[in-house]
SEMIFI-553110 format. One record per residue (C-alpha): residue number from 1; residue in three letters; x, y, z. Coordinates in pm, 1 decimal. Example, Ala and Ser with C-alpha at 12.3 -4.5 7.8 and 13.67 -1.06 7.14 Angstrom:
{1 "ALA" {1230.0 -450.0 780.0}};
{2 "SER" {1367.0 -106.0 714.0}};
This chain:
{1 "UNK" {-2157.1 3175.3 4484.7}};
{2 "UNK" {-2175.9 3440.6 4200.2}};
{3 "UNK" {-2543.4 3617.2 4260.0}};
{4 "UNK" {-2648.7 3697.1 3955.7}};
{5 "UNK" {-2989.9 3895.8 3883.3}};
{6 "UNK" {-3174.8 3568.5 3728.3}};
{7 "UNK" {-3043.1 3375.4 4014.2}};
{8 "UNK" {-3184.2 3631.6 4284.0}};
{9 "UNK" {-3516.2 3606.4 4138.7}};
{10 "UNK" {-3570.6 3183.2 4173.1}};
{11 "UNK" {-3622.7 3218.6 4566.4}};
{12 "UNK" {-3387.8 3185.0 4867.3}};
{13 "UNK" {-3418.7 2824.5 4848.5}};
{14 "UNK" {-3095.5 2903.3 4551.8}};
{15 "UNK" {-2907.8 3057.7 4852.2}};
{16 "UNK" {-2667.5 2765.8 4854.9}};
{17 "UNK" {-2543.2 2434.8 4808.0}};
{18 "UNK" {-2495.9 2295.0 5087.0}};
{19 "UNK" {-2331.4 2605.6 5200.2}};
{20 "UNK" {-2255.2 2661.9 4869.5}};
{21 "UNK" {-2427.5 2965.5 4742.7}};
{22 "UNK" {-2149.3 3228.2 4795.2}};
{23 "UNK" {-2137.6 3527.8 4657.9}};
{24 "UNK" {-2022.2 3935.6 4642.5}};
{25 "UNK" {-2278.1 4010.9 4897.3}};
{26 "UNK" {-2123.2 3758.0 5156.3}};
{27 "UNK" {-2020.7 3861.9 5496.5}};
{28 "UNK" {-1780.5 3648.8 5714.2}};
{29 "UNK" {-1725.3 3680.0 6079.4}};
{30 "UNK" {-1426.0 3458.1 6198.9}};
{31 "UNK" {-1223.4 3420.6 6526.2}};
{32 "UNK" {-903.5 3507.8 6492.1}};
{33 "UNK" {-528.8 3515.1 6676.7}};
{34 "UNK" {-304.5 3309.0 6862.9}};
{35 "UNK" {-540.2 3333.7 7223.6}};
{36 "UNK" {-869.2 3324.3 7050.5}};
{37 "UNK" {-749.8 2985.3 6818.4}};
{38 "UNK" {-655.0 2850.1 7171.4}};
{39 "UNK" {-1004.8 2891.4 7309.5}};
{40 "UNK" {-1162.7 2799.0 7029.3}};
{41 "UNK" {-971.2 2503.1 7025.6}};
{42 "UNK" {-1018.3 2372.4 7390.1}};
{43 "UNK" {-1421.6 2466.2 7348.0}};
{44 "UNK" {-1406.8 2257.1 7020.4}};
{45 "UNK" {-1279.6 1844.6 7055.3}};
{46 "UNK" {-1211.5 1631.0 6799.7}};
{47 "UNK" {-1504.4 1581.4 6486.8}};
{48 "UNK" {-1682.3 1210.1 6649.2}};
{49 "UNK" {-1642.0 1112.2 6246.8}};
{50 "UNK" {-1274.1 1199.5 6237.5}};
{51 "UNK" {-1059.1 1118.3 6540.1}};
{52 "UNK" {-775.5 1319.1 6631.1}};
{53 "UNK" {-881.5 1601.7 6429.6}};
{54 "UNK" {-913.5 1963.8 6538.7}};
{55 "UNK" {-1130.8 2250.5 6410.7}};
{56 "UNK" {-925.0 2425.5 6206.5}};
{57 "UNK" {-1192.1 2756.7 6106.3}};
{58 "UNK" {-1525.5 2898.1 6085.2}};
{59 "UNK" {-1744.0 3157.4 5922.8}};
{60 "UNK" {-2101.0 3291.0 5912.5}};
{61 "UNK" {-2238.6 3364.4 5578.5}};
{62 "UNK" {-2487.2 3614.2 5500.0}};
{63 "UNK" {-2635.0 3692.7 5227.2}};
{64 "UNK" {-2785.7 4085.6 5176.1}};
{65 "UNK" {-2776.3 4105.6 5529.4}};
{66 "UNK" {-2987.0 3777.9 5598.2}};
{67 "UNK" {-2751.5 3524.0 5806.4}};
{68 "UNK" {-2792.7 3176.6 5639.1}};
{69 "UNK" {-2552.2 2921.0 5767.4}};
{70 "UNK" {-2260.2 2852.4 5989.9}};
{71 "UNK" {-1952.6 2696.5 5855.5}};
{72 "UNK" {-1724.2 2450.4 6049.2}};
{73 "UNK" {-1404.2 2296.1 5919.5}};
{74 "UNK" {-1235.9 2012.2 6104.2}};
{75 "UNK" {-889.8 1891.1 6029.3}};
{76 "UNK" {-595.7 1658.0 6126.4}};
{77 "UNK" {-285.5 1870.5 6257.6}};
{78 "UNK" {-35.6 1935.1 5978.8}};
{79 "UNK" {-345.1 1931.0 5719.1}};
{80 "UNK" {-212.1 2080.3 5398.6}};
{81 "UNK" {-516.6 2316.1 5184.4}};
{82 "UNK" {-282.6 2236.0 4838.4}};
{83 "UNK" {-341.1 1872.8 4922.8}};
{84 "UNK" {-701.9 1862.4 4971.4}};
{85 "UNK" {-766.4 1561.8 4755.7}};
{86 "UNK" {-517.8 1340.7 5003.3}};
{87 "UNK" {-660.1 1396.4 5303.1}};
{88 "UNK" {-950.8 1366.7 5531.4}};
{89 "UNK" {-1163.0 1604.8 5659.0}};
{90 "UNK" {-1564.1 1690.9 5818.9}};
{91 "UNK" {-1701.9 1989.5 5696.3}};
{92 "UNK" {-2017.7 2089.9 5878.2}};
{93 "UNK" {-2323.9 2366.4 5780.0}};
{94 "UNK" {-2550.7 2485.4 6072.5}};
{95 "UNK" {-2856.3 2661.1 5893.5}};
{96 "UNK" {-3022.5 2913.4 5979.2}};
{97 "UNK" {-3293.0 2957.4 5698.4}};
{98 "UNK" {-3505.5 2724.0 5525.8}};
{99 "UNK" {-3384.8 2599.2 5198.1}};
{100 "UNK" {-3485.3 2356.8 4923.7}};
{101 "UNK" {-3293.6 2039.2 4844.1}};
{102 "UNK" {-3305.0 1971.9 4526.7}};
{103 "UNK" {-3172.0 2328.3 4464.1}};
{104 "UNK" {-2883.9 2262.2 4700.0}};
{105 "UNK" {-2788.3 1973.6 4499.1}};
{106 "UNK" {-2789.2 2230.9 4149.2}};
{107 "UNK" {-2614.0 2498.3 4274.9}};
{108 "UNK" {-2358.2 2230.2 4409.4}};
{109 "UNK" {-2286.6 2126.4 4088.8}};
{110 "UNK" {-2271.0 2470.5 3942.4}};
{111 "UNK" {-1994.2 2543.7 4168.2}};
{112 "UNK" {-1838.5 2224.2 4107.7}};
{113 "UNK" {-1764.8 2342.8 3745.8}};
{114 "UNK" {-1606.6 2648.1 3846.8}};
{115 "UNK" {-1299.0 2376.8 3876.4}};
{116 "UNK" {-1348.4 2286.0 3526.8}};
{117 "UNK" {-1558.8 2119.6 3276.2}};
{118 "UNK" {-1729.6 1787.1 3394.2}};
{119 "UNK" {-1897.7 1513.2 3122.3}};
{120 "UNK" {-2246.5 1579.0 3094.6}};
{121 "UNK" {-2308.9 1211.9 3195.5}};
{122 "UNK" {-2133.4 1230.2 3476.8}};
{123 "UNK" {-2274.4 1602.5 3584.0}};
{124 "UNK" {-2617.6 1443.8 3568.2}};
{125 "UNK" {-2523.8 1098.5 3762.4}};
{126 "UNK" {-2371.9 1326.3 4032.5}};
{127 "UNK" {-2693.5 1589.9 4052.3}};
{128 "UNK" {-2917.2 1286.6 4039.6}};
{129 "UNK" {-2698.9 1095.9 4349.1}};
{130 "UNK" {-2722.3 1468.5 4545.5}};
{131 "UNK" {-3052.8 1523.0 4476.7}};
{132 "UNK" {-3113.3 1199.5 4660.6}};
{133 "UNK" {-2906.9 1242.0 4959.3}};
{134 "UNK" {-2985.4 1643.4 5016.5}};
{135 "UNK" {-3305.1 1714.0 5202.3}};
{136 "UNK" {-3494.2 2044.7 5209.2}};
{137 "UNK" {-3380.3 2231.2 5491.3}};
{138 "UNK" {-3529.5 2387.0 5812.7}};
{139 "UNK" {-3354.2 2656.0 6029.7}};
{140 "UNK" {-3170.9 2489.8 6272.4}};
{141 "UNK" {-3105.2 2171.8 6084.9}};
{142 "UNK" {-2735.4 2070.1 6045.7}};
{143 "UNK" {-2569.2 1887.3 5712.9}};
{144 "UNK" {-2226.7 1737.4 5777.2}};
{145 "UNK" {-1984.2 1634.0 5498.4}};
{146 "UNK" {-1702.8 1380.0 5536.4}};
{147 "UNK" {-1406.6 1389.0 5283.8}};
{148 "UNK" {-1269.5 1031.8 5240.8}};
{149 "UNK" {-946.4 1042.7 5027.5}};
{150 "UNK" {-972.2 768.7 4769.0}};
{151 "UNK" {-1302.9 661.6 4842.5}};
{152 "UNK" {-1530.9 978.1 4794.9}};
{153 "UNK" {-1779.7 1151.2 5007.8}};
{154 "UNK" {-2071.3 1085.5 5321.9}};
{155 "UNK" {-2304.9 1276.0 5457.8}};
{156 "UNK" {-2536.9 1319.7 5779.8}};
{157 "UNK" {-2831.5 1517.9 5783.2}};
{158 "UNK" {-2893.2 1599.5 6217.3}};
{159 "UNK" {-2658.6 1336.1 6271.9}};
{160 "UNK" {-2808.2 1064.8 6055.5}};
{161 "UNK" {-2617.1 893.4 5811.4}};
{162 "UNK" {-2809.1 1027.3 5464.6}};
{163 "UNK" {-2590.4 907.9 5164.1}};
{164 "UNK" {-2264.0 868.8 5026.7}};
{165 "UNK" {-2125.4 906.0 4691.4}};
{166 "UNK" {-1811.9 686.8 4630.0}};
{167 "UNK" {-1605.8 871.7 4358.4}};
{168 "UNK" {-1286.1 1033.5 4433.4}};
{169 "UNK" {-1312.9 1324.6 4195.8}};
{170 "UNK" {-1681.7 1383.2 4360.8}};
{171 "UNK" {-1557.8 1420.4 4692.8}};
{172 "UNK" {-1211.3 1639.4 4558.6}};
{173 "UNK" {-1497.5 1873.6 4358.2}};
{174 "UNK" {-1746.8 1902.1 4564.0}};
{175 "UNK" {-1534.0 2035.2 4894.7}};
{176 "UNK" {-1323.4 2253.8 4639.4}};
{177 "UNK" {-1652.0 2411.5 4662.6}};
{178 "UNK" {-1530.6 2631.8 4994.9}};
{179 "UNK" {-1160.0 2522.4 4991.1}};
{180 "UNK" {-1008.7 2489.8 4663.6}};
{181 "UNK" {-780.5 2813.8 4527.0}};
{182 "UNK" {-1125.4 2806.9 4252.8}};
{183 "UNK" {-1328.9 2873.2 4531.4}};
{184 "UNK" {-1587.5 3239.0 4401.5}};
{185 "UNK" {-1507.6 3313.5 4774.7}};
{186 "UNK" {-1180.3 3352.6 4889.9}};
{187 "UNK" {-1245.6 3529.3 5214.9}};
{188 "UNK" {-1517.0 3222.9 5340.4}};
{189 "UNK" {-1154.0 2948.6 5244.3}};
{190 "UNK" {-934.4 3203.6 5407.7}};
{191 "UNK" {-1178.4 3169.0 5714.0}};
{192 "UNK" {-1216.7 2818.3 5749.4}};
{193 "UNK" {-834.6 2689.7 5665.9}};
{194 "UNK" {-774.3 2964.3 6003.0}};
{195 "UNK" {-603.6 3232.9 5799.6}};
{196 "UNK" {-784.5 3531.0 5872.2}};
{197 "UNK" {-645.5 3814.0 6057.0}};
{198 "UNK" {-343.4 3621.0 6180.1}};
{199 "UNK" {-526.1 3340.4 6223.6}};
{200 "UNK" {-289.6 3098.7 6064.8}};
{201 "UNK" {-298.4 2689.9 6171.6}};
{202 "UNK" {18.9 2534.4 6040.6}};
């Protein structure tokens, strides 16, 4: 998310985490209006993990130019973004680069704070359960993330089941990553909750 100097220089396997290294330099390319949603729409069924759900946005990010990932959000009509923690959602990261695991699961966490302050116990329990379930990535490979109100959080890597982490307040943090109002990109939320240029779902 924020690209700081020091960050730059530790390789692009710090580009994200898990789609979540955004920062100043990002780019977004979203569909948007009434005709294009519809098309989108019909070209774009129901999430297999989340039935009766609809995709409500998507972005590219790019980083300096490079793309890195594409960015799905699927929904259930009347979804609400100020009550993310109540309900379910399948958020979905296409890559297009190569990028290490373990520093997916780091910069996850680093974003997670941007929230607010998290126990150090409980930062480390959560980097240690990502760190387990995120694998190094290849261009091409696809990492899905499934939001489970009250339960917490699973994950397929290609399709495969990988890992789940089973704590509410997890699975609220760690998808605040791209759609919480604490988000350090605005634009990439606005894209995927359907809001840019016109492009508002209600």
């Amino acid at each position: 998310m924020c690209c700081s100097t020091p960050w730059r220089a530790r390789s692009a396997g710090l580009l994200i985490a898990l789609g979540a290294l955004l920062g100043s330099h990002t780019v977004l390319h979203a569909q948007g209006g009434v005709a294009a949603a519809a098309v989108q729409q019909a070209a774009n069924p129901a999430h297999p993990e989340l039935p009766g759900s609809r995709l409500q946005g998507e972005a590219t990010f790019r980083y300096f130019g490079f793309r890195v990932y594409n960015v799905r959000l699927w929904t259930r009509p009347g979804f609400r973004p100020e009550q993310l923690a109540e309900q379910p959602l399948m958020l979905e990261l296409h890559y297009l680069r190569k990028l290490n695991g373990r520093a997916i699961a780091e910069r996850s966490l680093q974003e997670m704070q941007r929230a607010g302050p998290i126990p150090e116990a409980q930062a480390q329990r959560w980097l240690a359960r990502m760190t387990s379930i995120f694998p190094d990535i290849q261009d091409g490979d696809k990492l899905t993330g499934q939001h489970l109100p009250g339960v917490g959080a699973r994950f397929w890597f290609n399709g495969r089941a990988v890992g789940q982490i089973d704590e509410p307040e997890f699975s609220r943090l760690f998808f605040g990553i791209w759609l919480a109002p604490t988000t350090s990109e605005p634009e990439l939320r606005q894209a995927l909750l359907g809001q840019t240029e016109g492009n508002t779902r209600p």
